[in-house]
C-alpha positions in Angstrom: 144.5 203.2 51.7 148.0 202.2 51.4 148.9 198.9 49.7 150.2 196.0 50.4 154.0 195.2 50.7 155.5 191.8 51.7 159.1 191.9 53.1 161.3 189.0 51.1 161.9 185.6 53.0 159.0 185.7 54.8 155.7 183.8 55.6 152.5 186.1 55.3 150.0 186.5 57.7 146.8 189.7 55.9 144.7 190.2 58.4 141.8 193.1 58.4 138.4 194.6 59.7 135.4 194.7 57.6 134.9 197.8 58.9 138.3 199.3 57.6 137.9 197.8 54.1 139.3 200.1 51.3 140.0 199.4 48.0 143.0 200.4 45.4 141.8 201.4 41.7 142.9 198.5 39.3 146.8 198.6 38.5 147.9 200.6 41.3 151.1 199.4 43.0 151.0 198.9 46.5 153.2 200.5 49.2 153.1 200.0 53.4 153.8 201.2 56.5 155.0 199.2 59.3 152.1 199.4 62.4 152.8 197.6 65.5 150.2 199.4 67.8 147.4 197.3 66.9 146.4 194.0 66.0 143.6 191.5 65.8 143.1 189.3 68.8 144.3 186.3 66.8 148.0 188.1 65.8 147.8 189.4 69.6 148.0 186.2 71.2 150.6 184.9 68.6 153.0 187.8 69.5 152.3 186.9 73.2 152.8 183.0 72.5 149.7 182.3 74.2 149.6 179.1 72.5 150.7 175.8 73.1 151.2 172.7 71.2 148.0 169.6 71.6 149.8 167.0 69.4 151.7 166.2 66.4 150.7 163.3 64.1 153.7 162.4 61.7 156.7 160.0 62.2 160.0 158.7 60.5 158.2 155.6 59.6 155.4 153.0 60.4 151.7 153.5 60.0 151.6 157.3 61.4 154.3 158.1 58.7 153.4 160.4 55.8 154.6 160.9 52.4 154.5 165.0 51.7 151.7 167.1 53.5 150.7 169.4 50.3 147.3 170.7 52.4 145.2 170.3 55.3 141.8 171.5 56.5 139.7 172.0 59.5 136.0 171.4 59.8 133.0 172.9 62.4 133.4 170.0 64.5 137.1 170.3 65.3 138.2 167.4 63.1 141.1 167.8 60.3 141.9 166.4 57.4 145.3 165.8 55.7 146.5 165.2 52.1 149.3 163.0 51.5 149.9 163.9 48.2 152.9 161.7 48.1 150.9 158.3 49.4 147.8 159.6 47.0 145.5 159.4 50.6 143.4 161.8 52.0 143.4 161.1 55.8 141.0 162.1 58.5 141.6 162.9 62.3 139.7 163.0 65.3 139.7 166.9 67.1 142.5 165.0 69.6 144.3 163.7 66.7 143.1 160.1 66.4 142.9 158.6 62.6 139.3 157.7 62.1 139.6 157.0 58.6 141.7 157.4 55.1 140.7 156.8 51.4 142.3 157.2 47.7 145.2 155.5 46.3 146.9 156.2 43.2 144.7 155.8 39.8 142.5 156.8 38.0 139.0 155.7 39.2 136.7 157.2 41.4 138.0 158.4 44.7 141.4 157.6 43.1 143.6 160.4 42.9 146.6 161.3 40.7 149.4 163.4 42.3 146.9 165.4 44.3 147.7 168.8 44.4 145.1 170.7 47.2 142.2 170.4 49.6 139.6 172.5 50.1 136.7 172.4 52.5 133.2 174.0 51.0 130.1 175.6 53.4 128.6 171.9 53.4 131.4 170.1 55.2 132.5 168.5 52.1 136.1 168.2 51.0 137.3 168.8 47.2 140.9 167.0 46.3 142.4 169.0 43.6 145.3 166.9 41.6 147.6 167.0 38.5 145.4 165.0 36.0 143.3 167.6 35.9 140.6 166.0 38.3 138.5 167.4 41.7 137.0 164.8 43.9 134.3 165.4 46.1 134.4 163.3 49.3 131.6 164.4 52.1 132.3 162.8 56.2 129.5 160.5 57.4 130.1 160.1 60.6 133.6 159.1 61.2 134.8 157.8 57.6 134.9 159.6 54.4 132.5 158.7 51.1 133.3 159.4 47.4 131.0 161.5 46.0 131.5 162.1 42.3 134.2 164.2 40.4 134.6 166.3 37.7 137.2 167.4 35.0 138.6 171.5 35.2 140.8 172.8 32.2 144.1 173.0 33.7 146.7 171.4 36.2 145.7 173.1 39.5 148.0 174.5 41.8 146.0 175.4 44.1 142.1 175.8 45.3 139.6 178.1 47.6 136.0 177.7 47.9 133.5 180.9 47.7 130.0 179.8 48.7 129.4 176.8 45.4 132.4 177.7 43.8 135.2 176.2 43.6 138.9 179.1 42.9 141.4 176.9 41.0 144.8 178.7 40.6 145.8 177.0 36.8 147.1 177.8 33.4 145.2 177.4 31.0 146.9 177.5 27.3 145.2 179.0 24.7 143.8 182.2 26.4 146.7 182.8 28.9 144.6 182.9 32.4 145.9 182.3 35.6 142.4 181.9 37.7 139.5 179.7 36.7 136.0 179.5 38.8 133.9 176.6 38.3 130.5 175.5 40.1 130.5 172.6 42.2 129.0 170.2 38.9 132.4 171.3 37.2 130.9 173.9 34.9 133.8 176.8 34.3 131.7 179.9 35.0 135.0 182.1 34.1 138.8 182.8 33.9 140.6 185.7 34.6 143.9 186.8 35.6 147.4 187.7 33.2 150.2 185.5 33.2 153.8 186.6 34.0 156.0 187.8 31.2 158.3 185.9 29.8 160.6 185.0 26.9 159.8 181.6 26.5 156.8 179.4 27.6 158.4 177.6 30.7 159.8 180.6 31.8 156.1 182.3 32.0 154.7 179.4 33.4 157.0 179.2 36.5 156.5 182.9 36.7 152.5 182.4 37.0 152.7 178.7 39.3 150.9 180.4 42.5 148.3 180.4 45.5 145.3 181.9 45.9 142.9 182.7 49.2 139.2 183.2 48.8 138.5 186.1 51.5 135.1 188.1 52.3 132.9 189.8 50.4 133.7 187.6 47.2 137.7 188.7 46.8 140.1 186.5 45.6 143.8 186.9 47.0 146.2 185.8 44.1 150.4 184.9 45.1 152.6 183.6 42.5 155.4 181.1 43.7 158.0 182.9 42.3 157.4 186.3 41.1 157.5 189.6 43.4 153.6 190.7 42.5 150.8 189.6 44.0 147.3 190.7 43.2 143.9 191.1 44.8 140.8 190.1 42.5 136.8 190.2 42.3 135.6 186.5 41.4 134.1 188.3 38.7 137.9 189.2 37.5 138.0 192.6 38.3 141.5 193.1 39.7 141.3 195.8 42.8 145.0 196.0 43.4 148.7 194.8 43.1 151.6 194.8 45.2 154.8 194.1 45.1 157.4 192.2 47.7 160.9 194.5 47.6 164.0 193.1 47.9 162.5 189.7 46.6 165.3 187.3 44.3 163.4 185.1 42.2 164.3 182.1 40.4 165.8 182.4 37.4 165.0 179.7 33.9 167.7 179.4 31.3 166.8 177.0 28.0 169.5 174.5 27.5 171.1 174.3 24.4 170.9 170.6 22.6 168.7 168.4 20.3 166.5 168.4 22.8 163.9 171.2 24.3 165.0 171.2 27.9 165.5 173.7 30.9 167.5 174.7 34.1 166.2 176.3 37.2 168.8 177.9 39.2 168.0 179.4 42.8 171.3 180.8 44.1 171.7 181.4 47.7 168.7 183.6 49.1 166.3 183.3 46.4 162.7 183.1 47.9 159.5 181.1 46.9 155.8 181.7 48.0 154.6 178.1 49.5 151.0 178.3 50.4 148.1 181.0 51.2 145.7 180.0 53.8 142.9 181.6 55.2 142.4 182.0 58.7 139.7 182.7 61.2 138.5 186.8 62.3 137.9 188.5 59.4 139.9 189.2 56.2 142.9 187.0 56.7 145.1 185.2 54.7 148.9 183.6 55.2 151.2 183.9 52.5 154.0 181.2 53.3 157.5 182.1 52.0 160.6 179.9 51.7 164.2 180.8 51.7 167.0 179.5 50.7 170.2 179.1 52.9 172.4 177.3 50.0 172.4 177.5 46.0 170.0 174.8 44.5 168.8 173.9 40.9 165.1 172.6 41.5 163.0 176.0 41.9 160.7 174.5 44.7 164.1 173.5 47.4 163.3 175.2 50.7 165.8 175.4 53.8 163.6 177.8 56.4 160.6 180.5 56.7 159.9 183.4 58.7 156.3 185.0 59.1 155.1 188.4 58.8 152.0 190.0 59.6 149.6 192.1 57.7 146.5 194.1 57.5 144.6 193.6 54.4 142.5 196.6 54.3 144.9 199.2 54.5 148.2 197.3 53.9 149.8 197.9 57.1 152.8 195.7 58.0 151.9 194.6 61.6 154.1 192.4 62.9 157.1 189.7 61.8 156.5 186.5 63.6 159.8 185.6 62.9 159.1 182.3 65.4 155.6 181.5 64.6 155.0 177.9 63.6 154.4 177.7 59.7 150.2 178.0 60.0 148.6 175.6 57.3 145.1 176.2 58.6 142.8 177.4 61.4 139.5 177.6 63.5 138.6 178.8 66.3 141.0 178.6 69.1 143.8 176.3 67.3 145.5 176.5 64.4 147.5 173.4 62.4 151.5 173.9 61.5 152.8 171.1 58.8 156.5 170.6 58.8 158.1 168.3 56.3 161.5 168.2 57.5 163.1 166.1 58.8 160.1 163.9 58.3 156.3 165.1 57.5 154.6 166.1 60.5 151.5 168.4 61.2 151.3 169.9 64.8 147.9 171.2 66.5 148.3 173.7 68.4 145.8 175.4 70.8 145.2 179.4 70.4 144.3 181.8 73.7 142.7 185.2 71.8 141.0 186.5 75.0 144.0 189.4 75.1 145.2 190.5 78.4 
């Protein structure tokens, strides 16, 4: 097969055929062609714009107002769920976009969370909040309100979670033995760690390197971005790394250590430089979207975004598909809708309702 390539300042969109599932030896570095004469169903009806918008929930202030939208998910019975990462709740809607009921708060105490990072869904309906002390919470919907479950420690500071089957993908660094991927059971047992982190000549500078996404696809794979490095990888959840791509024409960020009494740093993204916001699975198959930001003016935080484009890909032969150049940023899917979050100039998230019956 050929690999897969991502064009630079742009949102990814891998989408595949079991059927047409190929698989590069370990190391190889992925190439693509640009293919426009077919497409899933799903891409189809987004190149038509056989979509339209159902709602938005999100407002400047008062009681629909949130904080920063760092994930959501969708559920069998057409309800979503939001995380508020800013506000520490984890919110749930109604399949029309109702509130039915929200829970957490800042702490440390069960159903608490502190600076929550993701949310996952797992096969049993039950959501897992991810955040920065280290934690997952396990919250499971009764009816129309959410109830704690229990939680469970994991070894470093996720950046982001999947779920394969009853277990639980958590994209983290974990000092020591230098991994970028741990996999723990549902109980919060590690089963395993794999992955390399970025080079680097200092610490910092390898960490912000290896900061990333991952997408749990079919048949046990593990689809591995980094935030701010040009290579992105396809694993086993054993750890077996299939292939690696990487995205031309991509402008990093770059980390200088400060001179001074003190140890400190300065991220510098001049005018251009990209950054890989999210991965998220969607519906049909083998599919995957790889969010990247651009930025229109110099900055010197490394995670300062100014606009996104979208391009689509086939993950089983690396085929570049089509760039969805005005595609709503997709933050997760189901059948027949798909949910865009915006965070500017307030947070919003936007349901919009899919046609894939082709023409």
């Amino acid at each position: 097969m050929s690999g897969l390539l991502l064009a630079a300042g742009a949102a990814v969109v891998l989408a595949g055929s079991m059927g047409a599932r190929q698989h590069r030896a370990t190391g190889d570095v992925a190439t693509a062609r640009v293919r426009v004469d077919t497409a899933p169903a799903l891409l189809a009806s987004l190149r038509r714009g056989d979509y339209s918008r159902q709602f938005r929930i999100g407002s400047l202030s008062g009681p629909d107002a949130l904080g920063l939208v760092e994930s959501v998910a969708l559920d069998e019975k057409g309800r979503f769920y939001v995380l508020d990462s800013r506000n520490h709740r984890l919110r749930m809607y109604g399949p029309g976009g109702d509130l039915l009921h929200e829970t957490g708060g800042e702490g440390q105490g069960p159903g608490e969370f502190g600076d929550p990072e993701d949310l996952a869904l797992d096969r049993n309906g039950r959501l897992l909040v991810a955040d920065r002390n280290r934690r997952v919470s396990i919250f499971r919907p009764i009816g129309d309100s959410l109830r704690y479950e229990h939680q469970f420690r994991i070894g470093g500071t996720p950046w982001d979670t999947c779920v394969l089957g009853d277990r639980l993908v958590v994209q983290a660094i974990r000092h020591g033995d230098w991994t970028i991927i741990d996999v723990y059971d549902l109980e919060g047992n590690r089963l395993r760690s794999f992955g390399e982190m970025s080079p680097g000549r200092t610490l910092i500078e390898r960490e912000t390197f290896s900061w990333g996404n991952v997408a749990c696809l079919a048949d046990d794979r593990v689809l591995y971005v980094p935030r701010h490095s040009n290579r992105i990888a396809l694993y086993t959840v054993e750890g077996e790394r299939l292939w690696q791509a990487e995205m031309p024409n991509y402008r990093p960020v770059t980390v200088e250590e400060l001179s001074g009494k003190r140890r400190s740093f300065r991220w510098t993204s001049p005018e251009g430089t990209h950054g890989a916001l999210r991965v998220v699975p969607l519906p049909g198959g083998e599919v995957a979207a790889v969010h990247l930001g651009v930025r229109d003016t110099a900055s010197t935080g490394p995670h300062d975004v100014q606009r996104r484009r979208t391009l689509f890909y086939d993950i089983g032969t690396g085929d570049l598909l089509w760039n969805g150049v005005d595609v709503p940023p997709l933050a997760g899917a189901s059948a027949g809708r798909f949910l865009a979050i915006r965070q500017l100039p307030y947070p919003t998230v936007t349901a919009y309702r899919l046609d894939t019956r082709g023409r």
